[in-house]
KOLGU-4560 file (N, C-alpha, C; in nm, 3 decimals, padded with zeros to 5 digits):
<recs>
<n_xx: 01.586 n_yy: -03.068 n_zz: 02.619 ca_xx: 01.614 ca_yy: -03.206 ca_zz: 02.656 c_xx: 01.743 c_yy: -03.251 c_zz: 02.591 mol: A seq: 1 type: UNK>
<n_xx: 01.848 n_yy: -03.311 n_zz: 02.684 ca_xx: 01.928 ca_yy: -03.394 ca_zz: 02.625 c_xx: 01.987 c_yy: -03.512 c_zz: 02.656 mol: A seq: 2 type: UNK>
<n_xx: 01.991 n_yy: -03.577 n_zz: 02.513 ca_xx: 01.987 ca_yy: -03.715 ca_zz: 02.548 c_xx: 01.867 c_yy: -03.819 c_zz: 02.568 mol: A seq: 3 type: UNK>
<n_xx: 01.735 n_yy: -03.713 n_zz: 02.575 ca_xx: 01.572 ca_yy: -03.816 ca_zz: 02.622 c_xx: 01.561 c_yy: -03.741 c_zz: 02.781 mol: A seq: 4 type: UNK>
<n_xx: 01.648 n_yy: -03.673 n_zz: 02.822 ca_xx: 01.682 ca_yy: -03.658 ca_zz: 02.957 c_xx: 01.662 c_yy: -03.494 c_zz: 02.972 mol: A seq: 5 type: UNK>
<n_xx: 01.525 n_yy: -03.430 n_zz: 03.073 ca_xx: 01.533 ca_yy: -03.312 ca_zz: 03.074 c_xx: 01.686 c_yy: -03.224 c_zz: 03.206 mol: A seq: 6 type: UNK>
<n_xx: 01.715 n_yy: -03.147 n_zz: 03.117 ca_xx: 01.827 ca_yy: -03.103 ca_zz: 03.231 c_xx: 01.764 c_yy: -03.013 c_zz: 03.331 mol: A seq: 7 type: UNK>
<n_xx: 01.802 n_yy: -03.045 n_zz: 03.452 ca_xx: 01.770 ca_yy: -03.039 ca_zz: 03.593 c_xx: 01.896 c_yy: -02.926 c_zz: 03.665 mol: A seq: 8 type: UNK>
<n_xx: 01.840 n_yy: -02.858 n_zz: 03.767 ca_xx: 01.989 ca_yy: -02.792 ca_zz: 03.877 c_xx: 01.944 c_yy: -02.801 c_zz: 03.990 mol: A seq: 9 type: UNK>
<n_xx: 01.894 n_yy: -02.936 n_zz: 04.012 ca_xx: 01.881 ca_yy: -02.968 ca_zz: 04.149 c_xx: 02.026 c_yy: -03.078 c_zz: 04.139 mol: A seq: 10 type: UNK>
<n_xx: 02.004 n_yy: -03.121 n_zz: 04.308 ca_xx: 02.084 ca_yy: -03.190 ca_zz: 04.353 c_xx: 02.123 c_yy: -03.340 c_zz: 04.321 mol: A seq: 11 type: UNK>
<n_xx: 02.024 n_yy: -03.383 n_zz: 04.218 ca_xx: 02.017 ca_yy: -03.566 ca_zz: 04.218 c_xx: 02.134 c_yy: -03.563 c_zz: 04.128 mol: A seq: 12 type: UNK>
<n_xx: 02.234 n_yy: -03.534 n_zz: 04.071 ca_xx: 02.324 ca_yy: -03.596 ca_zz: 04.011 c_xx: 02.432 c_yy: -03.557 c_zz: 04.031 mol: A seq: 13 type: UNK>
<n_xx: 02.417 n_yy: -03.472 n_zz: 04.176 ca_xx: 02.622 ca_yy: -03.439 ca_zz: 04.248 c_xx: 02.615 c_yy: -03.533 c_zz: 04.310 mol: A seq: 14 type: UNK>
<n_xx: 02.776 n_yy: -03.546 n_zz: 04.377 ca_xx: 02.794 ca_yy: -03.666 ca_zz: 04.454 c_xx: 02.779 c_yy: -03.588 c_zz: 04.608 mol: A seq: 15 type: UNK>
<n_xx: 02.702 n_yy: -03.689 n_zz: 04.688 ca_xx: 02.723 ca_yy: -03.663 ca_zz: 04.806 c_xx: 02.812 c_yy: -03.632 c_zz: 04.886 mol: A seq: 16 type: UNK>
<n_xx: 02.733 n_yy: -03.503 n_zz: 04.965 ca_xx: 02.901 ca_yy: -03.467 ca_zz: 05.047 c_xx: 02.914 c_yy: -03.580 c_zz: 05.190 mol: A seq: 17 type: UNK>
<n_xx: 03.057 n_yy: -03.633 n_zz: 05.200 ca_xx: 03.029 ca_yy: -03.750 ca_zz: 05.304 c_xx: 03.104 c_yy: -03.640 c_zz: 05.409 mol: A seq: 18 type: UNK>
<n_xx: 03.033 n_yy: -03.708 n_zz: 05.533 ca_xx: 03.072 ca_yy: -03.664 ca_zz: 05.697 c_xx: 03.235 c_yy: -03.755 c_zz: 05.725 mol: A seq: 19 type: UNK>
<n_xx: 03.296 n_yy: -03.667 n_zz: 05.782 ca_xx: 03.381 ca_yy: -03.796 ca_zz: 05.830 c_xx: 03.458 c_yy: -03.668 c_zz: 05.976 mol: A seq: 20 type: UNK>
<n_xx: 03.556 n_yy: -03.702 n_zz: 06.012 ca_xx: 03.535 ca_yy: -03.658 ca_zz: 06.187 c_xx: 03.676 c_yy: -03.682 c_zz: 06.199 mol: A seq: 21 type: UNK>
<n_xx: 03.797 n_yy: -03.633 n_zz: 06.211 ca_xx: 03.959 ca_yy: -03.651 ca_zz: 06.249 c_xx: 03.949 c_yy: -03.626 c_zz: 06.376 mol: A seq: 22 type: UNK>
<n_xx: 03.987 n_yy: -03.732 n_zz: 06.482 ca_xx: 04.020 ca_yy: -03.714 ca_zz: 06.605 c_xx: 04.102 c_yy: -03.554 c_zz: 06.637 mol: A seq: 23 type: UNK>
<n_xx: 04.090 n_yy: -03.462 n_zz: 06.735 ca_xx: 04.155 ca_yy: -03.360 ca_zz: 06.775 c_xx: 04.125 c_yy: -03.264 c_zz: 06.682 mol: A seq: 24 type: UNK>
<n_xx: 04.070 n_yy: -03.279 n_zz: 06.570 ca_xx: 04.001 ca_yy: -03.144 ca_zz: 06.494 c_xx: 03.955 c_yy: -03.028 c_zz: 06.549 mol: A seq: 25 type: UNK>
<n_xx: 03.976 n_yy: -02.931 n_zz: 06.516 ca_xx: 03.942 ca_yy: -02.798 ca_zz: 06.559 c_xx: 03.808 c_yy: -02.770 c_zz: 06.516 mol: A seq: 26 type: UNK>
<n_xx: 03.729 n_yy: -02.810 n_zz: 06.621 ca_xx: 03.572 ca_yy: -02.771 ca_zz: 06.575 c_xx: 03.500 c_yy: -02.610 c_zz: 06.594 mol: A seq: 27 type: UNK>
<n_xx: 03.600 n_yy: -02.544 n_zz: 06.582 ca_xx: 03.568 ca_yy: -02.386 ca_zz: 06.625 c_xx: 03.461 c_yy: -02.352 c_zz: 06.476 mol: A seq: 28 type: UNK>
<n_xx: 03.544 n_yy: -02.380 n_zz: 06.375 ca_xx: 03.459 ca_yy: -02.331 ca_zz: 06.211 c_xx: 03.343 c_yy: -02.411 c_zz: 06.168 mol: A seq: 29 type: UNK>
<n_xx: 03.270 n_yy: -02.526 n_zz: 06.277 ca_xx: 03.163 ca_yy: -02.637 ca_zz: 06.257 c_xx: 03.020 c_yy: -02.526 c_zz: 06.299 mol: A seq: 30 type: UNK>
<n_xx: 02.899 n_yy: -02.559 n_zz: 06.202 ca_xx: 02.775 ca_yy: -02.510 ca_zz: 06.254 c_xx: 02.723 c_yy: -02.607 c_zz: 06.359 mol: A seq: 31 type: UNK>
<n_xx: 02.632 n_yy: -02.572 n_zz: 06.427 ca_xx: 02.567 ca_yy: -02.651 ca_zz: 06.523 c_xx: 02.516 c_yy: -02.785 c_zz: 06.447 mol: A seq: 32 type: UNK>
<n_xx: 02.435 n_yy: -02.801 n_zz: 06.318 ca_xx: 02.399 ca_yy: -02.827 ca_zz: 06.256 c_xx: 02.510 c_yy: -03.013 c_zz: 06.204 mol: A seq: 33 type: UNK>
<n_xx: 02.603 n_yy: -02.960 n_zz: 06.184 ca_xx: 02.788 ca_yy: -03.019 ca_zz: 06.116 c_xx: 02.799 c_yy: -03.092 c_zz: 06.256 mol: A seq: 34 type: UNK>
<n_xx: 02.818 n_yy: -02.999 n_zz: 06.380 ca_xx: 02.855 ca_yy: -03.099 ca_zz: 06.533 c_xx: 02.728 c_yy: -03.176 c_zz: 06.549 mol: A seq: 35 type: UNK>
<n_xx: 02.641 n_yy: -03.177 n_zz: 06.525 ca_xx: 02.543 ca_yy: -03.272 ca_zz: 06.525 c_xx: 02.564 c_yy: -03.431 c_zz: 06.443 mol: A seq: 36 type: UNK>
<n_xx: 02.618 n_yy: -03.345 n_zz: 06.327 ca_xx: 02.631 ca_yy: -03.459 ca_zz: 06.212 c_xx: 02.762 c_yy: -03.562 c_zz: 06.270 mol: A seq: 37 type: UNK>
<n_xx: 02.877 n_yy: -03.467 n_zz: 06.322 ca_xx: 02.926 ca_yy: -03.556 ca_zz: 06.364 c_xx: 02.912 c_yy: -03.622 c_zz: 06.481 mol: A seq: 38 type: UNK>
<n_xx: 02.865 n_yy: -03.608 n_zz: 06.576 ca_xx: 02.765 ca_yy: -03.657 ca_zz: 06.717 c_xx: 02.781 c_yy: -03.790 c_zz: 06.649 mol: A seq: 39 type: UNK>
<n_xx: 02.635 n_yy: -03.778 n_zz: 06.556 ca_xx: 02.585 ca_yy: -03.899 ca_zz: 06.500 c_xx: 02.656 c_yy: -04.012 c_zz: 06.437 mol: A seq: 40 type: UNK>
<n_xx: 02.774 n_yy: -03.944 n_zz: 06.364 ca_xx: 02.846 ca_yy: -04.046 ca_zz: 06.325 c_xx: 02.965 c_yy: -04.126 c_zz: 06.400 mol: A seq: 41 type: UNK>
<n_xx: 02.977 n_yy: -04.006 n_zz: 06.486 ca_xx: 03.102 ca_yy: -04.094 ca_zz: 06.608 c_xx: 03.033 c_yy: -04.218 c_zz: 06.669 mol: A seq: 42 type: UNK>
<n_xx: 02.893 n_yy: -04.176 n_zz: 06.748 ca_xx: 02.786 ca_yy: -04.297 ca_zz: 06.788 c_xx: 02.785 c_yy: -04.414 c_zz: 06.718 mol: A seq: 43 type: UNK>
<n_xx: 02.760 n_yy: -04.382 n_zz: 06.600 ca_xx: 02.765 ca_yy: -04.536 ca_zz: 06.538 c_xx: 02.882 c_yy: -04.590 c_zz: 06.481 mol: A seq: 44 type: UNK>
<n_xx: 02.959 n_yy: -04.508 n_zz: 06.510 ca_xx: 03.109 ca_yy: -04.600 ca_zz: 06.503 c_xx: 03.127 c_yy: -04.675 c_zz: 06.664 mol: A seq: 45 type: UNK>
<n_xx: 03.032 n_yy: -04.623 n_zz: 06.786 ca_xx: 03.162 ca_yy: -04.637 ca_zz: 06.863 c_xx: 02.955 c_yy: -04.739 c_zz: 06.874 mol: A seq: 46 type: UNK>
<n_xx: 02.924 n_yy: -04.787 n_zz: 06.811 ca_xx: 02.832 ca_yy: -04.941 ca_zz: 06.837 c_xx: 02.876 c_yy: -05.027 c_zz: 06.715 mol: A seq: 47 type: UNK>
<n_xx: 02.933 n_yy: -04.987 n_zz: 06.676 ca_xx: 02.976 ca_yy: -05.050 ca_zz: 06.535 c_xx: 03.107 c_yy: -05.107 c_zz: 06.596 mol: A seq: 48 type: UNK>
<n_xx: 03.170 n_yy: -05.034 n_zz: 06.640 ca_xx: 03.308 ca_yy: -05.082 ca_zz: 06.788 c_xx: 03.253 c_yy: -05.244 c_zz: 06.871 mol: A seq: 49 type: UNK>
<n_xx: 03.167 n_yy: -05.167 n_zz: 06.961 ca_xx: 03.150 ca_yy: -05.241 ca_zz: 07.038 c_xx: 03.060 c_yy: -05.371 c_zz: 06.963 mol: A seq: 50 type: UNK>
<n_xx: 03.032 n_yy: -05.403 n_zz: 06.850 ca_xx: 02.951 ca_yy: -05.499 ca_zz: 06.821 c_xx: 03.092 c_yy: -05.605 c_zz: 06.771 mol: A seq: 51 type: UNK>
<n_xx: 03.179 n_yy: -05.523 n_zz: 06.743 ca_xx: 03.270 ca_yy: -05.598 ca_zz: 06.655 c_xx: 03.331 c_yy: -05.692 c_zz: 06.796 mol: A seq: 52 type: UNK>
<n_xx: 03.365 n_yy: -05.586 n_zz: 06.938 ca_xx: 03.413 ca_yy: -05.624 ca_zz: 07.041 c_xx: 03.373 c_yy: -05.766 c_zz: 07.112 mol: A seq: 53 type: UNK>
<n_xx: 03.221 n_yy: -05.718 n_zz: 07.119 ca_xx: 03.135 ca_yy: -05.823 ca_zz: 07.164 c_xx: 03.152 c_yy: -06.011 c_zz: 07.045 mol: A seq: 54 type: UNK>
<n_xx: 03.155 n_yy: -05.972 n_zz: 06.907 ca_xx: 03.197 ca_yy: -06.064 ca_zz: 06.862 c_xx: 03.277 c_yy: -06.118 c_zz: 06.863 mol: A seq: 55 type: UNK>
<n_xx: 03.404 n_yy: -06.063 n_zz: 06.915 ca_xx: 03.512 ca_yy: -06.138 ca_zz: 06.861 c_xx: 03.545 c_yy: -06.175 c_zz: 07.071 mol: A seq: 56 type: UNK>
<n_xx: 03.526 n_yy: -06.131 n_zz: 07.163 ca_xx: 03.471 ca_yy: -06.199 ca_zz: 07.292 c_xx: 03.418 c_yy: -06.320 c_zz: 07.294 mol: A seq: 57 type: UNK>
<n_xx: 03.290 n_yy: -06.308 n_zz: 07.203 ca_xx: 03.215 ca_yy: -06.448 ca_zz: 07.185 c_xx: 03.328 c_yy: -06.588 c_zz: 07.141 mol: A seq: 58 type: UNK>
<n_xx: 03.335 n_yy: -06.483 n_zz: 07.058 ca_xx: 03.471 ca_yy: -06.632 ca_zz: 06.971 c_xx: 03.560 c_yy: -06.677 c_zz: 07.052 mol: A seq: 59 type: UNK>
<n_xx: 03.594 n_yy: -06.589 n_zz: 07.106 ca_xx: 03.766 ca_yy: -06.599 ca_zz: 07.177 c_xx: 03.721 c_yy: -06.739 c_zz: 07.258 mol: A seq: 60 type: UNK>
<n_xx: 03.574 n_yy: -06.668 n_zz: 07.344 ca_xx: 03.485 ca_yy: -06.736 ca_zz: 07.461 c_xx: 03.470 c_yy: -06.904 c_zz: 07.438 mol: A seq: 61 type: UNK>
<n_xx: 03.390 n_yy: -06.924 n_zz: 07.316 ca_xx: 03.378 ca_yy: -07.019 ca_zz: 07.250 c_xx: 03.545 c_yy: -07.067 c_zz: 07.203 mol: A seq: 62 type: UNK>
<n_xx: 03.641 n_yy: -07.067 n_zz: 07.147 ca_xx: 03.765 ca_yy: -07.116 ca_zz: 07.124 c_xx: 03.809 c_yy: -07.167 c_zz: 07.274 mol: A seq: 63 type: UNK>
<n_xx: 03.855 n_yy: -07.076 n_zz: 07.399 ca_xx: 03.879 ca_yy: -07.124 ca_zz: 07.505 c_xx: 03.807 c_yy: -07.242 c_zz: 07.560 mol: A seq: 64 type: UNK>
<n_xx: 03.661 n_yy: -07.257 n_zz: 07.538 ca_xx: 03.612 ca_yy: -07.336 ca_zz: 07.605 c_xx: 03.651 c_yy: -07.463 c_zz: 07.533 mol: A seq: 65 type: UNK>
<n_xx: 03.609 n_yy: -07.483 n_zz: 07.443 ca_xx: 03.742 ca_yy: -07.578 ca_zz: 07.316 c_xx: 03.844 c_yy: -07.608 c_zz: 07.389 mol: A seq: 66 type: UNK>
<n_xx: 03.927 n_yy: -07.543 n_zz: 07.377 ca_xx: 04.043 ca_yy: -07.587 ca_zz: 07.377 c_xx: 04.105 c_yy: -07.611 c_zz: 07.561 mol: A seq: 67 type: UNK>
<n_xx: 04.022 n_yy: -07.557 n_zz: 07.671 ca_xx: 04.020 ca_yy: -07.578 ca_zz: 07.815 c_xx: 04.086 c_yy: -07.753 c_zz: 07.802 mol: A seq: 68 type: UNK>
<n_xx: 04.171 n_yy: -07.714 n_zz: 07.897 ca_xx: 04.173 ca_yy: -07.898 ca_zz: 07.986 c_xx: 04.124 c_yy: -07.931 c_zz: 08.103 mol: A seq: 69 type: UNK>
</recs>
């Protein structure tokens, strides 16, 4: 024990490996597994897109009607 703290060689105290996805990347060296991961994360960028889209529509929507003569 060190510190009060038994030492461990599992995973709870690396840092997570993060996903991230460069447009035009060469996905030849990706496992099926990796193109999945990124699947998933393009998806919720591209609703994370469109939510931002849809909001700022609303506004625009709402400002025009304002400001209409």
């Amino acid at each position: 024990m060190t510190g009060g703290r038994a030492m461990r060689d599992d995973d709870t105290d690396r840092p997570k490996r993060t996903v991230s996805h460069t447009m035009g990347e060469s996905l030849d060296t990706l496992s099926l597994d990796e193109i999945a991961e990124r699947i998933a994360l393009l998806r919720a960028e591209i609703e994370r897109l469109e939510s931002a889209r849809t909001g700022k529509k609303t506004a625009l929507d709402r400002a025009s009607s304002i400001f209409k003569l």
